[in-house]
Structures are given as structure tokens and as C-alpha cells.
VOLO-50634 format. One record per residue (C-alpha): residue number from 0; residue in three letters; chain; z, y, x. Coordinates in pm, whole numbers, always signed. Example, Ala and Ser with C-alpha at 12.3 -4.5 7.8 and 13.67 -1.06 7.14 Angstrom:
! residues 2
[0,ALA,A,[+780,-450,+1230]] [1,SER,A,[+714,-106,+1367]] 
END
This chain:
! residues 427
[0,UNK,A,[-150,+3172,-3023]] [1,UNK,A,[-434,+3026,-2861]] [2,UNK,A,[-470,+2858,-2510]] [3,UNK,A,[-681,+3095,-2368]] [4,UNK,A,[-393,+3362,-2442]] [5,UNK,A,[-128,+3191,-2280]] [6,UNK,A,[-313,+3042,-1962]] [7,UNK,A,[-371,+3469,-1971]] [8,UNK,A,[-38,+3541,-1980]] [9,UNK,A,[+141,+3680,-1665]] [10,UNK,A,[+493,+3590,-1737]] [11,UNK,A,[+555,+3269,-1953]] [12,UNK,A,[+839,+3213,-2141]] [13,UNK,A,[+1017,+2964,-1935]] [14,UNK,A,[+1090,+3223,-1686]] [15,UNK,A,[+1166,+3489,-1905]] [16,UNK,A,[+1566,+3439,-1899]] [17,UNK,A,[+1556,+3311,-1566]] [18,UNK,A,[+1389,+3609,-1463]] [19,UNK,A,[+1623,+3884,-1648]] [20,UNK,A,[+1943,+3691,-1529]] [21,UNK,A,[+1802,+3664,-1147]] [22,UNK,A,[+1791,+4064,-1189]] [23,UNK,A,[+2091,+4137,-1322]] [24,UNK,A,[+2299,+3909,-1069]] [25,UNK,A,[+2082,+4087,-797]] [26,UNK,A,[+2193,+4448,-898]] [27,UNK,A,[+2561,+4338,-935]] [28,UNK,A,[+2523,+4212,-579]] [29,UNK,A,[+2320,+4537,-487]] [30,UNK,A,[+2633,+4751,-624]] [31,UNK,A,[+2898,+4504,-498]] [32,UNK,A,[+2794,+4510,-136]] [33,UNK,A,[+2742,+4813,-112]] [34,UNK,A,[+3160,+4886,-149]] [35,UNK,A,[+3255,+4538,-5]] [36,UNK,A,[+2956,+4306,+208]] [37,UNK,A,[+2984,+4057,+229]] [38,UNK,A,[+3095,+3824,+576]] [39,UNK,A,[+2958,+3570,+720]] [40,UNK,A,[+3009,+3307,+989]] [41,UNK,A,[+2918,+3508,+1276]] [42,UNK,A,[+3181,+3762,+1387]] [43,UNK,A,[+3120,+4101,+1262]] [44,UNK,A,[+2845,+4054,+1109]] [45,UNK,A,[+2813,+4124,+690]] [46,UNK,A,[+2506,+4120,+440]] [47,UNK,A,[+2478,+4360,+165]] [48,UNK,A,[+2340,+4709,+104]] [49,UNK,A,[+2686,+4833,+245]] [50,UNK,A,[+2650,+4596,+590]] [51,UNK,A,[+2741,+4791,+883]] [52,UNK,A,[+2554,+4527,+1114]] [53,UNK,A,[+2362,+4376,+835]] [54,UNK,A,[+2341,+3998,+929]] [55,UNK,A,[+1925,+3905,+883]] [56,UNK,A,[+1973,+3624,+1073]] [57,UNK,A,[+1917,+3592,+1499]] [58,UNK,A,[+1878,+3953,+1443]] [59,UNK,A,[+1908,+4006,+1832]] [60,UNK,A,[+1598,+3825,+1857]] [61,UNK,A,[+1380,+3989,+1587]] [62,UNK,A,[+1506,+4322,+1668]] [63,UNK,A,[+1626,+4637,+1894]] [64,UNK,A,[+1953,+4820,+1747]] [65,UNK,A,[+1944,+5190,+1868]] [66,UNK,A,[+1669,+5172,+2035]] [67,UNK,A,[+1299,+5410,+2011]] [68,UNK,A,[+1128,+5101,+2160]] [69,UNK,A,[+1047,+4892,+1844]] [70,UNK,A,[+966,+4593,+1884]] [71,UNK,A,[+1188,+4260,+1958]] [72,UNK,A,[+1542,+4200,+2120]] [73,UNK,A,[+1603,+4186,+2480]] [74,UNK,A,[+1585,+3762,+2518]] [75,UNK,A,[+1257,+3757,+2652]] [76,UNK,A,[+1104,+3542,+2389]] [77,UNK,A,[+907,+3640,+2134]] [78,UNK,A,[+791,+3461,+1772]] [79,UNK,A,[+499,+3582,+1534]] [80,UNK,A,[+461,+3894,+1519]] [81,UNK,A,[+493,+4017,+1098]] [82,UNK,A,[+867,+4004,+1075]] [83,UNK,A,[+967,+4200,+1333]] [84,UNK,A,[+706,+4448,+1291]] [85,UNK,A,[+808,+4498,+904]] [86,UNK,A,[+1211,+4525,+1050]] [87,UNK,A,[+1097,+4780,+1277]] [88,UNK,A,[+837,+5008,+1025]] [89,UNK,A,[+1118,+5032,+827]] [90,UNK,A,[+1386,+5150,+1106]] [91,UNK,A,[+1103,+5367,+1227]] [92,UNK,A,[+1059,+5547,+894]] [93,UNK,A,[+1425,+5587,+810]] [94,UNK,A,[+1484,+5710,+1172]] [95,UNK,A,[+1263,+6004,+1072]] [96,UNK,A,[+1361,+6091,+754]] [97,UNK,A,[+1703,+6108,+906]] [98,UNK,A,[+1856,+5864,+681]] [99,UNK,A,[+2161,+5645,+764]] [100,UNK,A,[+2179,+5239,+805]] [101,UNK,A,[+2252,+5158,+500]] [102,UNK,A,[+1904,+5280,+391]] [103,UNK,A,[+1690,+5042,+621]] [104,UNK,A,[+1969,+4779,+501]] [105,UNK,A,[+1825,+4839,+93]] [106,UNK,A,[+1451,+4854,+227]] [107,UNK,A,[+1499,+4523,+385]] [108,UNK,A,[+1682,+4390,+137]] [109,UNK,A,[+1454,+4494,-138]] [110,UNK,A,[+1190,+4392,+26]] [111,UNK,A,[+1326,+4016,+74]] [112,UNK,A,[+1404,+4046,-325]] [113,UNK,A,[+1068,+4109,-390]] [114,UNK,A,[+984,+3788,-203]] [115,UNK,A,[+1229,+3584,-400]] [116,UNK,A,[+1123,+3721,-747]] [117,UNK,A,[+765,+3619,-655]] [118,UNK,A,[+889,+3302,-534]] [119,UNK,A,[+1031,+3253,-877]] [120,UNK,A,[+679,+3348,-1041]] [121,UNK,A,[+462,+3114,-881]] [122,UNK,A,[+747,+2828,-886]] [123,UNK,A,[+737,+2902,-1208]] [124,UNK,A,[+342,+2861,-1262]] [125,UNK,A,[+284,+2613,-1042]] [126,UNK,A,[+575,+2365,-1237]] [127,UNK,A,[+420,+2423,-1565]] [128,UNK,A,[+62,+2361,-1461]] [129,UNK,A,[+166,+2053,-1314]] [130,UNK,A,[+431,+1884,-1535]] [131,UNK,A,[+486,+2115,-1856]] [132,UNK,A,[+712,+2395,-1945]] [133,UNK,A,[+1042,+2248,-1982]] [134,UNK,A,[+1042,+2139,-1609]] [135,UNK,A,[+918,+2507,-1518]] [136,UNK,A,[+1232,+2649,-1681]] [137,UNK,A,[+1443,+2425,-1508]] [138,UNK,A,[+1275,+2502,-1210]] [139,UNK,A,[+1353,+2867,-1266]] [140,UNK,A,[+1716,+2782,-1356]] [141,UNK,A,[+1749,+2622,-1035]] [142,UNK,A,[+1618,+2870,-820]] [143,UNK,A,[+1824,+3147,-941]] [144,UNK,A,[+2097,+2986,-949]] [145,UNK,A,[+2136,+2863,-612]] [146,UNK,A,[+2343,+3076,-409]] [147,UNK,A,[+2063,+3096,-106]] [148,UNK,A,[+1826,+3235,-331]] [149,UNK,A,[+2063,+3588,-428]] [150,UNK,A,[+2189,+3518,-33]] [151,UNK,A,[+1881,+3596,+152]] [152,UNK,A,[+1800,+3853,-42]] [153,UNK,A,[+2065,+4011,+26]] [154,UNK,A,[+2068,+3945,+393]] [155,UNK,A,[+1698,+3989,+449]] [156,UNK,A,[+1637,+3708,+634]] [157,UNK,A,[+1291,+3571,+745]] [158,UNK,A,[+1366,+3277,+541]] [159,UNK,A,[+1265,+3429,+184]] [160,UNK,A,[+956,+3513,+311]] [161,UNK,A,[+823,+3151,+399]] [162,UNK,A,[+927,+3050,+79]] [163,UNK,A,[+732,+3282,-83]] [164,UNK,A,[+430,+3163,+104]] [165,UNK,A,[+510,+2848,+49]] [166,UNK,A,[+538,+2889,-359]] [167,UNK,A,[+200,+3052,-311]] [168,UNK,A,[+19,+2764,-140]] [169,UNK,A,[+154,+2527,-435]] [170,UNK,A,[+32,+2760,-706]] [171,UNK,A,[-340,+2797,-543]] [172,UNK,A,[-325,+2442,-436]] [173,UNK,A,[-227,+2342,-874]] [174,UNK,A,[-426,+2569,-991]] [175,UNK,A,[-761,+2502,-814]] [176,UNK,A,[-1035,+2343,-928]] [177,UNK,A,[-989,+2120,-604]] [178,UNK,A,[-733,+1949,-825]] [179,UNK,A,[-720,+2116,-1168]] [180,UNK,A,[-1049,+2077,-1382]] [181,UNK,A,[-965,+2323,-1654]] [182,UNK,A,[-1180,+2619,-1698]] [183,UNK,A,[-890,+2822,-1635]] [184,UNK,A,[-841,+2697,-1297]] [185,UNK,A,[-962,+2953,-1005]] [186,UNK,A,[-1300,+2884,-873]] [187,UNK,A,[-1352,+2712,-490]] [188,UNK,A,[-1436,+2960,-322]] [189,UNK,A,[-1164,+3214,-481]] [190,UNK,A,[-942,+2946,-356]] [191,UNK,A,[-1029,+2957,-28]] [192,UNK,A,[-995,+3356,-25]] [193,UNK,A,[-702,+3296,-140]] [194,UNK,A,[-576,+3060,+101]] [195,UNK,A,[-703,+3240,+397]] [196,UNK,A,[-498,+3572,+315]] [197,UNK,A,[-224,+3330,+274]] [198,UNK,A,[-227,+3125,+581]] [199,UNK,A,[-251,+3481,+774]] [200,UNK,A,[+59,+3592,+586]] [201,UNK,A,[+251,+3297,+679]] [202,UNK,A,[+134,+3166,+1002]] [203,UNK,A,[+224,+3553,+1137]] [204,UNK,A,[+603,+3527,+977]] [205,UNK,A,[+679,+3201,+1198]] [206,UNK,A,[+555,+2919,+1401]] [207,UNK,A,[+669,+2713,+1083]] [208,UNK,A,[+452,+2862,+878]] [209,UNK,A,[+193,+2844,+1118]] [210,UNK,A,[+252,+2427,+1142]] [211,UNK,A,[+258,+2457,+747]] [212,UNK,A,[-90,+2612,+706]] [213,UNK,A,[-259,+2380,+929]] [214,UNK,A,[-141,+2051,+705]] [215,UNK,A,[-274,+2305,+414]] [216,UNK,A,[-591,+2316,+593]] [217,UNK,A,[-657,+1997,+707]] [218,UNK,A,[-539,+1819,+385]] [219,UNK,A,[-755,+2042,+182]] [220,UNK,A,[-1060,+2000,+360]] [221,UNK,A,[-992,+1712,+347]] [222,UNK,A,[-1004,+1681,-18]] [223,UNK,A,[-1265,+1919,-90]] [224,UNK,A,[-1498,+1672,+143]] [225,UNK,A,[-1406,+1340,+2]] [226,UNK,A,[-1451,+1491,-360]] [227,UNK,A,[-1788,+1606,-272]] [228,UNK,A,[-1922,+1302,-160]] [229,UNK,A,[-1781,+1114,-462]] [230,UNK,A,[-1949,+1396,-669]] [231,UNK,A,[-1648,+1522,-809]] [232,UNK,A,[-1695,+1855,-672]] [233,UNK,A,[-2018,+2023,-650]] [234,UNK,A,[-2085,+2241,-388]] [235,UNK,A,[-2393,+2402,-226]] [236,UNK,A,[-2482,+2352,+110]] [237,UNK,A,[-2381,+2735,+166]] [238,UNK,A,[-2079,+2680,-4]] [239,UNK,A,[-2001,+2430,+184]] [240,UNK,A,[-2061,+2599,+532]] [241,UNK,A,[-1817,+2899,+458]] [242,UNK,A,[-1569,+2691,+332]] [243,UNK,A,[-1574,+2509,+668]] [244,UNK,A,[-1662,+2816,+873]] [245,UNK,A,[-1286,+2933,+699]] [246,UNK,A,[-1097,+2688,+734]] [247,UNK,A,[-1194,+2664,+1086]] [248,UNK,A,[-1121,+3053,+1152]] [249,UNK,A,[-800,+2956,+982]] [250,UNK,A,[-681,+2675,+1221]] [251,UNK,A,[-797,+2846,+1562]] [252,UNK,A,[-570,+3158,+1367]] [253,UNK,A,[-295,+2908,+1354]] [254,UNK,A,[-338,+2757,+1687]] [255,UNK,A,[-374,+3085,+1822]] [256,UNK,A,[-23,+3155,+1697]] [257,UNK,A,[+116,+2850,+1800]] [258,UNK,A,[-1,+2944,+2171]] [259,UNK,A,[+134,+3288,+2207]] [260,UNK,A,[+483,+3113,+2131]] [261,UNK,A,[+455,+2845,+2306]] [262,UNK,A,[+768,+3022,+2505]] [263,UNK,A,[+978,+3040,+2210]] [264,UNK,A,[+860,+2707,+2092]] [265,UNK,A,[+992,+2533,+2421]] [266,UNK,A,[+1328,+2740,+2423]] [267,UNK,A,[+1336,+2637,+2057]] [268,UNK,A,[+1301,+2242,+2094]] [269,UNK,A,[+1527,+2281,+2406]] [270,UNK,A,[+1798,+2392,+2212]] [271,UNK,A,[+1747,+2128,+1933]] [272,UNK,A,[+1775,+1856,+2181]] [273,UNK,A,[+2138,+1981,+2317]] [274,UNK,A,[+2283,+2135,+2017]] [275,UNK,A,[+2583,+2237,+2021]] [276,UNK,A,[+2896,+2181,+1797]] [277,UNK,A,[+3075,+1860,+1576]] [278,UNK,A,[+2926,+1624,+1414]] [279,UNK,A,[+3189,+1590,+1122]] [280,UNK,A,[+3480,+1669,+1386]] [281,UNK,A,[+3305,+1480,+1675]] [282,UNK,A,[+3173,+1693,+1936]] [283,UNK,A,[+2773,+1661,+1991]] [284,UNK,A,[+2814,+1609,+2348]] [285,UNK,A,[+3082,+1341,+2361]] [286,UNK,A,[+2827,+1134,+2095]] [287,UNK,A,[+2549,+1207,+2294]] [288,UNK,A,[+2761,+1063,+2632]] [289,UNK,A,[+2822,+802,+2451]] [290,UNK,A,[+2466,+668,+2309]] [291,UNK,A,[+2376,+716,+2697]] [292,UNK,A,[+2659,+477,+2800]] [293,UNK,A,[+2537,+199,+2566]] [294,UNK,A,[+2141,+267,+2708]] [295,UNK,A,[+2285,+150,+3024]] [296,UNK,A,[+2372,-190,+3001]] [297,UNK,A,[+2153,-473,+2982]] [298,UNK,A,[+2054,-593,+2665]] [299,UNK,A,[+2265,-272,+2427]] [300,UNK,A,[+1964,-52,+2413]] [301,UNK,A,[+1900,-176,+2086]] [302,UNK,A,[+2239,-67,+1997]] [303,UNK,A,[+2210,+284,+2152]] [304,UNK,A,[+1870,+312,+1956]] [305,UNK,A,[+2060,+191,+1626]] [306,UNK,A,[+2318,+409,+1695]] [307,UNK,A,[+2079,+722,+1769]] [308,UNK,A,[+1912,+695,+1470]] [309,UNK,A,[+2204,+611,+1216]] [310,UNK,A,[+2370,+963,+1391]] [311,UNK,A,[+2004,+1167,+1318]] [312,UNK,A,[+1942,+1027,+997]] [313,UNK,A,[+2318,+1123,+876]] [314,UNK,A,[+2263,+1452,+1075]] [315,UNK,A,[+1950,+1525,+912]] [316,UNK,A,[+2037,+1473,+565]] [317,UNK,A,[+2384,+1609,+552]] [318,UNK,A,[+2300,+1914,+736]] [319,UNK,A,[+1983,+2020,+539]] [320,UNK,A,[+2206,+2025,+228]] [321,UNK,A,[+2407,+2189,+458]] [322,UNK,A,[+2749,+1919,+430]] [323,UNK,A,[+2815,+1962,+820]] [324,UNK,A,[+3038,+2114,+1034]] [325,UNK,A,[+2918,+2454,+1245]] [326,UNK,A,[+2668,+2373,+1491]] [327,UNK,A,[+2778,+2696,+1750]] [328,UNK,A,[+3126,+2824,+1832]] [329,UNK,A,[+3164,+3169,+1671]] [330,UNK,A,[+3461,+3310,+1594]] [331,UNK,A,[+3587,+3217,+1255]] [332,UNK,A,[+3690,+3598,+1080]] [333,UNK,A,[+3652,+3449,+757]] [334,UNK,A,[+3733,+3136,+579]] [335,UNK,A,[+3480,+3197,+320]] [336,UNK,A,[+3145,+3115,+472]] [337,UNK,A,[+3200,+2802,+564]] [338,UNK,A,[+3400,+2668,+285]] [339,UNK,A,[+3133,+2820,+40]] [340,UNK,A,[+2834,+2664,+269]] [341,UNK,A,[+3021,+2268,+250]] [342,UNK,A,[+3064,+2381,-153]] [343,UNK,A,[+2737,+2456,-193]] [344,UNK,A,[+2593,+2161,+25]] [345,UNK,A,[+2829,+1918,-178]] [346,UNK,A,[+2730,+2057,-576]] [347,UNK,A,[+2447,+2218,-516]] [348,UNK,A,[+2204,+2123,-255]] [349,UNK,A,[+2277,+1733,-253]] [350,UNK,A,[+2204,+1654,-598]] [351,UNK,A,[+1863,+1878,-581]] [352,UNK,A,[+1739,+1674,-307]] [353,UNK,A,[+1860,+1345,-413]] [354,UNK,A,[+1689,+1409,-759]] [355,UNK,A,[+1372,+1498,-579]] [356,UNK,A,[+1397,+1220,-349]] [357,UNK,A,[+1340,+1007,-646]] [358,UNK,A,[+1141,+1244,-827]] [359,UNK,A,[+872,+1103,-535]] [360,UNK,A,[+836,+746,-672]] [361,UNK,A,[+875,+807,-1026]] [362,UNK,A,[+596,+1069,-1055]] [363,UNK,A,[+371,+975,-763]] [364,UNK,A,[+57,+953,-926]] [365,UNK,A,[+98,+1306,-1046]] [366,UNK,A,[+208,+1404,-726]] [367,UNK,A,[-115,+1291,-587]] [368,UNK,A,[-372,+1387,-877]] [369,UNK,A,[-236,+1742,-886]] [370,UNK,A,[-243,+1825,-507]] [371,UNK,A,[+138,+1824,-506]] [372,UNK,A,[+152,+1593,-195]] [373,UNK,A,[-34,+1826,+21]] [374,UNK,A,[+295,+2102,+5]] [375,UNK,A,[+511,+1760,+32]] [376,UNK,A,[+358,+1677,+396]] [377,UNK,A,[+359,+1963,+496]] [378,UNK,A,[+732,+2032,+422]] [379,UNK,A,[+819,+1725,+605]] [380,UNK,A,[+663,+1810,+907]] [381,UNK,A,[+792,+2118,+893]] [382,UNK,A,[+1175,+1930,+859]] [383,UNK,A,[+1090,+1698,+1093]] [384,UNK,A,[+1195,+1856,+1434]] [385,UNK,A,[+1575,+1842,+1254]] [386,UNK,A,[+1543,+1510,+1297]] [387,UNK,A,[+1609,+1596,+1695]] [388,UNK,A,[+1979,+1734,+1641]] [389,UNK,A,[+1926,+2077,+1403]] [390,UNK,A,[+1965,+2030,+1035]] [391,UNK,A,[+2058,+2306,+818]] [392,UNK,A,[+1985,+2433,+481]] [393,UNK,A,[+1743,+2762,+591]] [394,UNK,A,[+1470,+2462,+700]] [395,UNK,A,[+1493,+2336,+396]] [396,UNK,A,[+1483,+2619,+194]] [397,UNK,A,[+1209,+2763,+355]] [398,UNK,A,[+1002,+2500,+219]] [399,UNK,A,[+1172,+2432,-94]] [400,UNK,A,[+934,+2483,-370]] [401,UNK,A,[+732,+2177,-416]] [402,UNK,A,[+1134,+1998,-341]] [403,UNK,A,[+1242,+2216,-620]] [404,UNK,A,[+996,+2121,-852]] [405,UNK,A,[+1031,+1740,-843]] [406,UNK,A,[+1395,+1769,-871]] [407,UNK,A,[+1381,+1988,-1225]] [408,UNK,A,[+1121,+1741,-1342]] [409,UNK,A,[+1345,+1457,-1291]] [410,UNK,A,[+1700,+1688,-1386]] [411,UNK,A,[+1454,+1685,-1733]] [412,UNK,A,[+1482,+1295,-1742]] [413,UNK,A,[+1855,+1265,-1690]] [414,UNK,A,[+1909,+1521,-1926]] [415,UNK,A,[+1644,+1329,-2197]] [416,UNK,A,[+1852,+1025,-2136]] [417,UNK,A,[+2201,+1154,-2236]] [418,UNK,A,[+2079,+1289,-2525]] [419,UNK,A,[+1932,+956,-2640]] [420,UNK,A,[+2256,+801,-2542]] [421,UNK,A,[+2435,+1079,-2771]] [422,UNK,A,[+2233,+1030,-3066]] [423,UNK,A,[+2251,+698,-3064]] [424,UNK,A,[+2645,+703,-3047]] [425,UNK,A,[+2615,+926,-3336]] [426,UNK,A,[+2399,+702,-3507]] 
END
């Protein structure tokens, strides 16, 4: 087959089986929950088609139960706007076609399996265009596999939605001509286009994605400029002018977002600072009291500054792969949420981001050359406020494709290495 066909192709091999087995599991869930949901850790609350009060996540916030005035909860705060006016379409039109709950439940959940199966394409794409086809099934492997992936689908939760955005930016970003010089590669200005229907998309989801698409922007821009003045990009004078002319419309867009919550933003950072709950059996508070004590004397705030930061860097990498106790007090109905979240966290989560973590240094320079790094910032800014006292997995998986990438690519190397170690026993 020639190259031309399979640069063509829509769906490549490696995610063939991924693909089909990702389906299946998701209609045994679909059929499962609909008998028995699923619980979770919040009290009363299940996910599935079959939910009662189907748990999307701060579903207070994003929207009004039995209510004819759509729009969010009754908190007073308010996020971006797309989420909760996609909840509430979907209550609105199954409110007049007279059809019961568990009806919006499947829209929203099919919905947020859409999102994940296109998450899955352009992981897919994007891992193949910049390492090679192996790592791209692996990539694919991984992502189905993980137990968030079938678990906000079948929740709904906002969640699945930035990562699909977030897949999206690192397939445009790989397959540019910004970064990728084959004549397959989409043109500039297609890029931007693009880009800009992306960066609405996501900075109108959540602030996140809104703090996301500005490191796109800027890093990009970036890029495109220091290219063209090293002549590695041509680009007209008009060319040049609507790229710039977008990508400002696309920051003020994201600014402009960023504004209208500052409210929720505040209230947000606010409730990072105290957060509730253990740290691994020790209450938050009691550490907190504690660090305080030592800034007190003379000559220990060096200790309560050691201290602070040996408790956030612990807290922030144990609690993205989600090995931490509950961070709020709800009612425990069910032991299986939290022992399958610490499971999960231990087997799962730990070992992709330790593999990535490494994946960095070993494959830096492609990082770099293929625009890889730009996704990389921005998913560390966007992780960054966890460092204040809120880690847990649905920040990380949010951003998790560029993450997920680097740790199949370096799962390949591991798994190269045994086999060399087997044949040569053999031998």
C-alpha cells in the first residue's frame, strides 16, 4: 500500500482492536447499569444509564434538578457556560417529549462516549505521527483500559470533554506544518482554523481549558514567529496578519472567560487553600496547625517551608494518581469506590505517570521538534494549582493525552528490553 493511502486513512490499524474492545466494554457497561449503577463515593449518588441521581460530578453546581429554569444550581457561582447549557438542552428536550430520567441519563452519557472515542482517535493519530505505530497502539491500549476512561463516560462528567480538546490540540499541534514538514501535514492557516474552533470549544467547557488554550496560543505564536524569521516557515505578510489578528481574538476569548469567572475562580482557589480531609490518616488541618507552629519561632521557618513543600509535593503526586485518602467527609454507603480509586491509583495511574515522567528526558528532543512540549506546559500549568492542597486524578486526566503518549512510548522500551533479555536467555 502506498504512503499516500495510509496517511489517507481514517482509522489505522493500531486502533483498530483498541477501538472494537473500548465498544464492546462500553455496551456491557451501557446494559449493566442500566439494571445495577453503579455507586460512588458520594451518598446516593450512582452513574450508569439506570442512575436514579446520575452522579456527573458537582452536579449541584452545573445544574437545576426539577426545575423549568435551566440553567445552573442554586450556589451562586457560575463556570463557562457549554457544559451546563448541553446538561440542560438535553433535560429540556426529554422534558418535552415526556420521557423519563433515565433518558437524559443515556443522552449524557452517550454524548461523553462520543468524547472519549474521539479522544481515542486523535490519541491515536497524534502518537503515530510523532513516534510510530507501535507506541500509538499502546497508547490506545492504555486509554481503554483505564478504568476513568469507561468511568466518565458513564457518569458524564465534564472531565471527558477537556480531554477530548485536549487530544485535539496535540493532533493539530503534530500534524501541522508548524512542526511537521510532510506534505501530508495540514496547511498554516487550516491550522489556525482549526485551533480557533478548538480553543472556543474548550475555553467555554472550563476555566481550565480556558488557561490551556492560552499556553496553546502563546507557545504557538510563538513558534510560528521564530520559524519565520529563521525562514523555516514562509508566510506572507497577510498571512501573517490573520494569524495574529486570531490568535489575538483567541486570547481576549480566553481572557474574557477567565473574567466572567473570576467568582468561581476565587471560591475555587479558596477552597484549595483549606481543603478538607486526611492526608494518609492525618487530618489537613492539624498539618496545616502545625507548619504554622514551626513559622513561628525564630530561626524554624526554613523547617516549616521544608516541611510545606515535602507535604505538597507528596500531596500532589499521590493524589493525581489518585493514592490518597478522601479529601471531603461524605458518607461512606459503599466500600467500593474508594478501595477501587487507591487500586487504580496504585496499578494503574502510578506506573503511567512514572513512565512518562521519564519518558520526558529520554525523548526530549522529539518532544521539542514535534511540538509535543507545547501540550506538556500547558498540562502543567493546568496541574499546578494542586500543588496548593487539591490533587486528584480528574486534573490529571483532563489533560492526559500528551502524559499518555510518553508513557506508551517508553512502556514500548521496557517491553523491547525484556524481550532482548529473553532471547538472549534462550540463546
Amino acid at each position: 500500500m502506498q504512503k499516500g493511502n495510509i496517511n489517507k486513512r481514517i482509522f489505522s490499524e493500531s486502533i483498530k482492536y483498541p477501538l472494537i474492545f473500548f465498544l464492546i466494554i462500553l455496551t456491557i457497561f451501557y446494559v449493566y447499569t442500566f439494571f445495577h449503577p453503579i455507586p460512588t463515593p458520594i451518598s446516593s449518588k450512582t452513574i450508569g444509564l439506570g442512575a436514579d441521581f446520575l452522579a456527573i460530578g458537582d452536579r449541584s453546581f452545573y445544574f437545576q434538578d426539577n426545575s423549568s429554569n435551566y440553567g445552573y444550581g442554586e450556589s451562586g457561582l457560575k463556570g463557562s457556560f457549554l457544559y451546563p447549557l448541553i446538561l440542560n438542552c438535553l433535560a429540556f428536550i426529554t422534558s418535552q417529549l415526556g420521557l423519563s430520567s433515565i433518558a437524559w441519563n443515556t443522552s449524557v452519557i452517550f454524548l461523553a462516549s462520543l468524547c472519549a472515542i474521539g479522544s481515542l482517535f486523535f490519541i491515536d493519530k497524534s502518537a503515530n505521527i510523532i513516534f510510530d505505530k507501535r507506541t500509538a497502539n499502546i497508547a490506545s491500549w492504555i486509554f481503554v483500559l483505564c478504568p476513568y476512561t469507561i468511568f466518565y463516560c458513564i457518569s458524564g462528567g465534564i472531565t471527558i470533554y477537556i480531554t477530548l480538546g485536549v487530544a485535539f490540540f496535540l493532533y493539530i499541534i503534530s500534524k501541522s506544518n508548524i512542526f511537521n514538514s510532510s506534505e501530508f501535514g495540514i496547511k498554516i492557516p487550516l491550522t489556525i482554523v482549526f485551533l480557533l474552533l478548538n480553543i472556543l470549544f474548550v475555553s467555554s467547557i472550563r476555566p481550565t481549558g480556558s488557561i490551556f488554550s492560552i499556553v496553546v496560543v502563546i507557545c504557538i505564536g510563538l513558534s510560528i514567529h521564530i520559524k519565520s524569521l529563521r525562514n523555516l516557515i514562509k508566510l506572507s505578510k497577510t498571512e501573517k496578519l490573520i494569524i495574529y489578528s486570531v490568535f489575538t481574538f483567541c486570547l481576549v476569548y480566553c481572557f474574557y472567560q477567565l473574567k466572567i469567572n473570576t467568582s468561581y475562580l476565587s471560591f475555587t482557589l479558596n477552597n484549595f487553600v483549606s481543603e478538607g480531609g486526611r492526608f494518609f490518616g492525618l487530618e489537613r488541618e492539624l498539618i496545616r496547625d502545625k507548619i504554622e507552629s514551626f513559622a513561628v519561632e525564630d530561626f524554624k521557618y526554613i523547617k516549616s517551608y521544608f516541611y510545606l513543600i515535602l507535604w505538597k509535593v507528596i500531596d500532589f503526586v499521590g493524589g493525581l494518581s489518585d493514592i490518597r485518602d478522601s479529601h471531603a467527609l461524605y458518607g461512606i454507603t459503599s466500600l467500593f469506590p474508594s478501595m477501587a480509586r487507591v487500586f487504580v491509583g496504585i496499578f494503574i495511574l502510578y506506573p503511567i505517570n512514572l513512565l512518562a515522567f521519564f519518558g520526558i528526558f529520554i525523548y526530549w528532543k522529539k518532544i521539542y521538534y514535534s511540538g509535543l512540549w507545547i501540550t506538556l506546559v500547558g498540562a502543567f500549568i493546568c496541574l499546578a494549582p494542586s500543588l496548593l492542597g487539591v490533587a486528584m486524578s480528574r486534573y490529571l486526566i483532563m489533560v492526559y493525552p500528551p502524559i499518555l503518549i510518553i508513557s506508551a512510548k517508553t512502556f514500548g522500551i521496557i517491553i523491547d528490553e525484556f524481550l532482548n533479555q529473553k532471547n538472549l536467555k534462550n540463546f
